[in-house]
C-alpha positions in Angstrom: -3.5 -12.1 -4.8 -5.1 -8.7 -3.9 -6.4 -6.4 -6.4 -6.6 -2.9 -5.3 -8.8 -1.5 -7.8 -5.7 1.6 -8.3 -2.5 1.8 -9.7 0.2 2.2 -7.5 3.8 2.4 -8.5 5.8 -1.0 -6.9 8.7 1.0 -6.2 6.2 2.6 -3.5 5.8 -0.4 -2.0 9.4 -0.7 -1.9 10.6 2.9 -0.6 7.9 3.0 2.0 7.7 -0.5 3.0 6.1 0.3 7.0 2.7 0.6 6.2 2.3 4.5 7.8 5.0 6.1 5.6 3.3 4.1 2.6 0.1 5.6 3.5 1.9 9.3 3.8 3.3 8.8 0.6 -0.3 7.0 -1.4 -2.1 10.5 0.8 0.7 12.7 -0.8 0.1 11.9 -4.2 -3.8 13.1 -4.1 -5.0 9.2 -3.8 -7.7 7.8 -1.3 -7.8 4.6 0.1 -10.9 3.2 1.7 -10.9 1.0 4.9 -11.0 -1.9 2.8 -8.2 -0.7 0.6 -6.0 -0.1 3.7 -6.5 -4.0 4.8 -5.9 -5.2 1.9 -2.5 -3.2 1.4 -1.6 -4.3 4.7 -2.5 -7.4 4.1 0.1 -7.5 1.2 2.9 -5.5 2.9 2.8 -8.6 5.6 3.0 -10.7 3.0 6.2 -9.3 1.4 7.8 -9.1 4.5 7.5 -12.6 5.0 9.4 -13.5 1.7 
């Protein structure tokens, strides 16, 4: 389970599932992300690709 500390929309994570046009999209919409925010979304994207 990763907790992100934001809320992101799951469609998102669904319309952007390559993890560079989901951070184009998070940028876009005036969020920031830290370094350990971006592992941890990657971490997760992996994750759903594997199911």
């Amino acid at each position: 389970s990763v907790s992100l500390g934001i809320d992101i929309p799951l469609r998102l994570i669904f319309e952007k599932p390559q993890l560079n046009e989901f951070i184009q999209a998070f940028a876009s919409s005036g969020l920031s992300l830290t370094e350990d925010g971006l592992s941890d979304i990657e971490k997760m994207m992996n994750e759903m690709a594997g199911i």
